[in-house]
C-alpha positions in Angstrom: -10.3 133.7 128.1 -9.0 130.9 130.2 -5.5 131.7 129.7 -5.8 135.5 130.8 -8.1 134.6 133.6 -5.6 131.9 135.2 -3.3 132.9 138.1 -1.0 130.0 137.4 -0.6 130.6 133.5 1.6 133.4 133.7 4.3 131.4 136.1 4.7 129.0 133.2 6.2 131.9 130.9 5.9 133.9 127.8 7.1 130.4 125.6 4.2 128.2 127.0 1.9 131.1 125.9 3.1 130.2 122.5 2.5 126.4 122.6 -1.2 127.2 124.3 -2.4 129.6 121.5 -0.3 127.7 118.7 -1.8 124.4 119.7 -5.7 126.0 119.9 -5.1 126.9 116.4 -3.9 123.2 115.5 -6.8 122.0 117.0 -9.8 124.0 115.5 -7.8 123.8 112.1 -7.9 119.9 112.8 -11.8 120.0 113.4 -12.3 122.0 110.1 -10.4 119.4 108.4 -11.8 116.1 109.5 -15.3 118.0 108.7 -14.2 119.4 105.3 -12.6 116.1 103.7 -15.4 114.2 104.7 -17.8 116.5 103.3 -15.4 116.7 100.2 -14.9 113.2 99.8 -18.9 112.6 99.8 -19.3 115.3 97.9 -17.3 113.4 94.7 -18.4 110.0 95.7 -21.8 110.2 97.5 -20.8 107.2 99.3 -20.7 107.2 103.2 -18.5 104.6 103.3 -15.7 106.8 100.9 -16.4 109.4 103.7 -15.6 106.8 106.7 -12.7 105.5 104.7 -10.9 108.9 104.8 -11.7 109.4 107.8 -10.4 106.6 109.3 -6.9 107.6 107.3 -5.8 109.2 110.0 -5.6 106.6 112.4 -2.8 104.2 110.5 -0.4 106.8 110.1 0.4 107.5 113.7 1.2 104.0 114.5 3.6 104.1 111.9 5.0 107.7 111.9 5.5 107.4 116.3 8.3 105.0 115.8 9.7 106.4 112.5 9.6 109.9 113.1 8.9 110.7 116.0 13.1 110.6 116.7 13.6 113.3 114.5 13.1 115.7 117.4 15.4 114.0 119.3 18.3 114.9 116.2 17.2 118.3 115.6 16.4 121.6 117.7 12.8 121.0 118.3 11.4 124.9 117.1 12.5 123.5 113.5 10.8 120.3 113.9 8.2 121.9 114.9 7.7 124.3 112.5 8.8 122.3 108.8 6.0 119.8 110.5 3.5 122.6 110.2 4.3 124.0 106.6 4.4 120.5 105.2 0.9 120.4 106.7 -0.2 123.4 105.9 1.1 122.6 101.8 -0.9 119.4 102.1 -4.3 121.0 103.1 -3.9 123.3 100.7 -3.2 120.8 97.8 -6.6 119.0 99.1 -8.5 121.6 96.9 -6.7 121.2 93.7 -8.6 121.1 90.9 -8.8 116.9 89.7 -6.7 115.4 93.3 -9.7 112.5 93.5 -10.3 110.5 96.5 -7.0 108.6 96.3 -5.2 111.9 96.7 -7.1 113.6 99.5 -6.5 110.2 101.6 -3.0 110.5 100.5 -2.9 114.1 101.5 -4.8 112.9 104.9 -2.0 110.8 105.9 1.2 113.3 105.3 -1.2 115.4 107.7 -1.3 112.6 110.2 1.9 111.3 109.6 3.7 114.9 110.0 1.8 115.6 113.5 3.9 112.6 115.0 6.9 114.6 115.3 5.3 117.9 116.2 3.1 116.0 119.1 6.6 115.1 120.6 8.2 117.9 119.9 6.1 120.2 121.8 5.4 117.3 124.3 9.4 118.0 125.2 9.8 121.7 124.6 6.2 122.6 127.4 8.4 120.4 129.8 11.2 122.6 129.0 9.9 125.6 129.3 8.9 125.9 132.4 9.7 124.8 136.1 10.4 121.3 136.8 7.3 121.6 139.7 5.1 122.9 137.3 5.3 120.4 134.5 2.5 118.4 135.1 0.3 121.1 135.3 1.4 122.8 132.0 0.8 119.4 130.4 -2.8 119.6 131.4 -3.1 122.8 130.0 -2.2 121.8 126.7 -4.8 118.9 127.0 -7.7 121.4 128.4 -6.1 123.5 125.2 -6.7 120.7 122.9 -10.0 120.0 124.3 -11.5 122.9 124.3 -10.0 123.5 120.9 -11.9 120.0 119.8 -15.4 121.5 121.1 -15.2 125.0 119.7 -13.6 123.5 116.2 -16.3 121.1 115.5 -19.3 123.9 115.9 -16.6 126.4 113.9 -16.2 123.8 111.1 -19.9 122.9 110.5 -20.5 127.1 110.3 -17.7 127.3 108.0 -18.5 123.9 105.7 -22.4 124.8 105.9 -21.6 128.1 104.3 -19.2 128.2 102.3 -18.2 124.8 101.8 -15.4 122.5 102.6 -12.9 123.8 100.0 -12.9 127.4 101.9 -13.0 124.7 105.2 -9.4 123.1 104.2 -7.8 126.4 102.7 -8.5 127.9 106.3 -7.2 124.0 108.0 -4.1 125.4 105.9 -3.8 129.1 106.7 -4.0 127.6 110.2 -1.0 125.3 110.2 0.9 128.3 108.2 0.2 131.1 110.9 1.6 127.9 113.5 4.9 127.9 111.6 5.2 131.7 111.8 4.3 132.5 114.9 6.8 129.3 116.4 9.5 130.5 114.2 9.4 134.3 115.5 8.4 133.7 118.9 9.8 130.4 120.4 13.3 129.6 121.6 15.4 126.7 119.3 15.5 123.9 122.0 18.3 122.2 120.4 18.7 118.8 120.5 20.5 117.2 122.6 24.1 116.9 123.0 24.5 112.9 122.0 21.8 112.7 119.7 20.4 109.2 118.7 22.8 107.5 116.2 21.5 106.7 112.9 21.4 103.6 111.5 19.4 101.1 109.7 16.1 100.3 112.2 17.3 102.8 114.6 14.0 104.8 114.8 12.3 101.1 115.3 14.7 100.4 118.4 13.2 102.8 120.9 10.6 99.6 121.4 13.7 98.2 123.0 14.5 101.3 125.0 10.9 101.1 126.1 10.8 97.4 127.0 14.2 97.2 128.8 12.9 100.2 131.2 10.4 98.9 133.7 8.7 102.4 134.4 8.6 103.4 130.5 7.0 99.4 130.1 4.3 100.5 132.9 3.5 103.8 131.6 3.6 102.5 127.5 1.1 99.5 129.4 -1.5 102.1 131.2 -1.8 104.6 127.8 -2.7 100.9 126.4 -5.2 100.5 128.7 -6.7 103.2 129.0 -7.4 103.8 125.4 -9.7 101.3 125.6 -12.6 104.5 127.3 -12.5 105.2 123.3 -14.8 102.6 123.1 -18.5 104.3 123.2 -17.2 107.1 120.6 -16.2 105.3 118.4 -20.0 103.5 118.1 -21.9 106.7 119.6 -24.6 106.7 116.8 -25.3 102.9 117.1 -25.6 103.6 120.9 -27.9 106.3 120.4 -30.2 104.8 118.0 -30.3 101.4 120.3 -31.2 103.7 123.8 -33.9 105.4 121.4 -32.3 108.9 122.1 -33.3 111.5 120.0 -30.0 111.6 117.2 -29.0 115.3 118.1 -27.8 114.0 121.7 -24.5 111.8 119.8 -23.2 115.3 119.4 -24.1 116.0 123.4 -23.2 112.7 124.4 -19.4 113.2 122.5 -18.6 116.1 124.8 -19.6 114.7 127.9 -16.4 113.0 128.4 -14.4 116.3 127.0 -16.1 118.2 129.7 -15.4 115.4 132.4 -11.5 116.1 131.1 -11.7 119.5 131.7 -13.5 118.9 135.1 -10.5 116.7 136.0 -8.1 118.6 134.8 -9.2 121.2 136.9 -9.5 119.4 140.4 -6.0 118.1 139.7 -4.7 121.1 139.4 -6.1 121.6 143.1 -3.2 119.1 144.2 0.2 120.8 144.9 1.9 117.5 145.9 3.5 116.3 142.6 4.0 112.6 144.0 0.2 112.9 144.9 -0.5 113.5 141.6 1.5 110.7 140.5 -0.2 108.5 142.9 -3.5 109.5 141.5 -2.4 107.9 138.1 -4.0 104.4 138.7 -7.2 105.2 140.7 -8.2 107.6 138.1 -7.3 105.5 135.1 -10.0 102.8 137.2 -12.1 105.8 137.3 -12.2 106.1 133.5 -13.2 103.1 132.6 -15.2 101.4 135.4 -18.3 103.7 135.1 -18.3 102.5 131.1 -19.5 99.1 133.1 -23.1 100.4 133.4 -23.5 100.7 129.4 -24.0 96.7 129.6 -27.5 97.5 131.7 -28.7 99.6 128.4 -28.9 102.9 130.2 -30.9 105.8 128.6 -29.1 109.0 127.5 -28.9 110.9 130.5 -27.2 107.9 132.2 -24.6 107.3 129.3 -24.0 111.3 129.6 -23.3 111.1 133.1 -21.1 108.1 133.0 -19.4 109.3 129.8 -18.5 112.6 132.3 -17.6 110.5 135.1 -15.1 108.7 132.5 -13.8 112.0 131.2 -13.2 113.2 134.8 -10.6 109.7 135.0 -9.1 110.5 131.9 -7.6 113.5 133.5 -4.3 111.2 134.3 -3.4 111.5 130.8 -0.9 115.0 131.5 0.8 113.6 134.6 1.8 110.4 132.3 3.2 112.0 129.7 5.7 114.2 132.3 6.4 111.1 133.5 7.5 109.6 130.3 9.9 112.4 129.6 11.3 112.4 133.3 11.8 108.5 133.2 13.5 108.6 129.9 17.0 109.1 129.0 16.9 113.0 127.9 18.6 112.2 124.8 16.2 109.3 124.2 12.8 111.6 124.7 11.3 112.1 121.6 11.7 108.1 121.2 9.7 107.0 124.4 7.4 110.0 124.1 6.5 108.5 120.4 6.4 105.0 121.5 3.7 106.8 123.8 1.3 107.8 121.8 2.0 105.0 119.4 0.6 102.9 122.6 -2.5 104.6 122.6 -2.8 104.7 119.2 -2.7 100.9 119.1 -5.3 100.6 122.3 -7.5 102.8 120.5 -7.3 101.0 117.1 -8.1 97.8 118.9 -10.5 99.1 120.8 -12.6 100.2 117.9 -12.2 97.0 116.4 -13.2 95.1 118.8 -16.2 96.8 120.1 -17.1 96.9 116.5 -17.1 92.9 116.4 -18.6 92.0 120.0 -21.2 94.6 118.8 -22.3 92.2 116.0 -21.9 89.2 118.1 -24.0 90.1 121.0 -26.4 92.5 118.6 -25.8 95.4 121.3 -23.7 98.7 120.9 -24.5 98.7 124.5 -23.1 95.6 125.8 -20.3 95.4 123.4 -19.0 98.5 125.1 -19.8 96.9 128.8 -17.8 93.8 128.2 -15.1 95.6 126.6 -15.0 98.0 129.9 -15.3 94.8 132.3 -12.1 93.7 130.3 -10.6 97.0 130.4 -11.4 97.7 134.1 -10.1 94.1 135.4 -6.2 95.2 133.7 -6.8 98.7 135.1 -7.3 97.5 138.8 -4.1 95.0 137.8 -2.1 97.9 136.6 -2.6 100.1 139.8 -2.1 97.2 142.4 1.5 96.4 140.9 2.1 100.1 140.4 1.2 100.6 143.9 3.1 97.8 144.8 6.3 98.7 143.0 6.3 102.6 144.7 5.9 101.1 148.1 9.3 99.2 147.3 10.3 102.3 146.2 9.9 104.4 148.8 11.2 102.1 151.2 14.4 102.2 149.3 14.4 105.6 148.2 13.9 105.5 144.3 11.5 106.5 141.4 8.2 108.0 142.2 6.8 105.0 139.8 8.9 102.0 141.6 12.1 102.3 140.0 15.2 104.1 138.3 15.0 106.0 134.8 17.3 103.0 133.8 15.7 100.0 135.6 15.1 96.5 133.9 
């Protein structure tokens, strides 16, 4: 019971308690989904590729629904974003199961699912900085992410017990039940968070134009650039059974392999923790994005399974930077403009991790190596790492010599 056991949990209050346990129940509910429609979907077609196909649905929808919707909770108290977010995903699982939908429908379904968790994401992004202490912030963000993390691990062996036994159609009609008991328990439980007082106006492209409020603020440019970068770590996952079968590892260890890096997270999620200085933390930001790529390096020298789980951990550990950025995306950002630059975001690393699978996928077939397809893509991704921190270092030295920003400048900067 990590959240009973912590001594820091209860000083971020009764409302993040609700965003912990709500967001463990998105999370295993997510696993049983991604499970149970590709075990549907092969299930009707007996192709693999059908399977992949929807899938990989719910990657285009984000980097599409980030700028789109992702304002909406930035116009409306975020509690009722929140929860109409989970009931139209809970109504879309559920209508997976209908008797006739076909392929076409599930991947339709797929994408309302993946489209609605844009606004949600942010949403609950905003309220956990809300709700509790301003020096306590980044530290509740990395308890969502060791929430979601832990949630991934414990989902994926729930969801291949549930889809083993009873079958995906029971595994999506509990994918459902879990996004319903999310929109309950928020509604009873959390505070409104209403928006803010001077809401976003609307207008034609308006939810398109927080690109520009990104672009013309030079800390929200860095920060949108570093979630770009380091999406590129997704690299190995995404060809983790290529990898395998190249190293000659038995297959079972791509399962093992795949939580090596979630454990590194936690790991580093936990030693940051450790740091009570909040502009250490923040100063920890570029090192450890370094840290979570440069160890991919060594998959170039075709390492054998224990070497690629040890790396893969060492990456993980980097990745633990992730929490501190996204405080800092709120507290550089306008407050009426946060769901916008928080969705702009985690359309960034959507992007980074939609080109990173592509292209690891194509040097993979040009240098006929899983291995060093994701070693050159890490040298790249290293090199703009070690780029990123030296002008981010740069910038808060400037700073700090003139009194501003933690990250080298103003919330309104240019």
């Amino acid at each position: 019971m990590i959240f009973r056991r912590s001594r820091a949990l209860p000083r971020l209050g009764r409302q993040f308690r609700v965003l912990a346990w709500c967001e463990a129940a998105s999370t295993v509910g997510d696993q049983l989904a991604k499970i149970g429609v590709a075990t549907l979907v092969f299930e009707q077609t007996r192709s693999t590729m059908a399977a992949a196909v929807a899938f990989a649905s719910t990657y285009l929808p984000a980097l599409v629904a980030g700028p789109v919707l992702s304002p909406l909770a930035d116009r409306y108290p975020r509690r009722a974003v929140m929860v109409v977010c989970a009931l139209v995903q809970a109504l879309a699982a559920a209508a997976m199961v209908l008797p006739g939908i076909g392929v076409a429908g599930i991947a339709a379904l797929v994408v309302v699912i993946a489209a609605a968790t844009a606004p949600f994401r942010v949403a609950q992004a905003i309220v956990v900085d809300l709700a509790v202490p301003l020096e306590r912030r980044s530290i509740a963000q990395g308890r969502i992410g060791i929430v979601r993390e832990v949630g991934q691990l414990a989902g994926l062996a729930v969801a291949a017990v549930v889809v083993s036994l009873v079958g995906p159609v029971w595994a999506l009609l509990q994918n459902a039940g879990s996004f319903l008991v999310i929109a309950v328990a928020m509604a009873a439980l959390l505070d409104g968070y209403p928006a803010p007082a001077s809401p976003p106006r609307t207008r034609s492209g308006q939810s398109w134009s927080g690109w520009r409020e990104v672009w013309r603020t030079r800390d929200l440019r860095r920060l949108n650039g570093l979630m770009f970068i380091g999406a590129l770590a997704v690299a190995p996952e995404s060809i983790m059974v290529p990898l395998v079968a190249e190293s000659g590892a038995p297959s079972w260890s791509v399962g093992a392999l795949m939580a090596a890096d979630v454990v590194g997270f936690l790991v580093g999620v936990a030693l940051l923790e450790r740091v009570r200085s909040e502009g250490t933390r923040v100063r920890l930001v570029g090192p450890m994005l370094v840290v979570s790529l440069a160890p991919l390096v060594l998959f170039a020298f075709r390492p054998g399974a224990v070497v690629m789980a040890v790396v893969l951990l060492i990456g993980g550990v980097g990745a633990a930077y992730l929490p501190t950025v996204r405080t800092l995306v709120l507290r550089v950002a306008e407050p009426d403009h946060h769901a916008r630059a928080s969705g702009w975001t985690r359309t960034s690393m959507r992007a980074g991790q939609g080109i990173a699978v592509l292209a690891v996928g194509g040097l993979a077939e040009v240098l006929s190596s899983a291995a060093l397809a994701v070693g050159a893509l890490s040298a790249v991704g290293t090199a703009a790492a070690i780029a990123w921190s030296f002008q981010a270092s740069a910038a808060a030295s400037a700073s700090r010599r003139g009194g501003g920003h933690p990250m080298g400048a103003g919330p309104r900067a240019g």
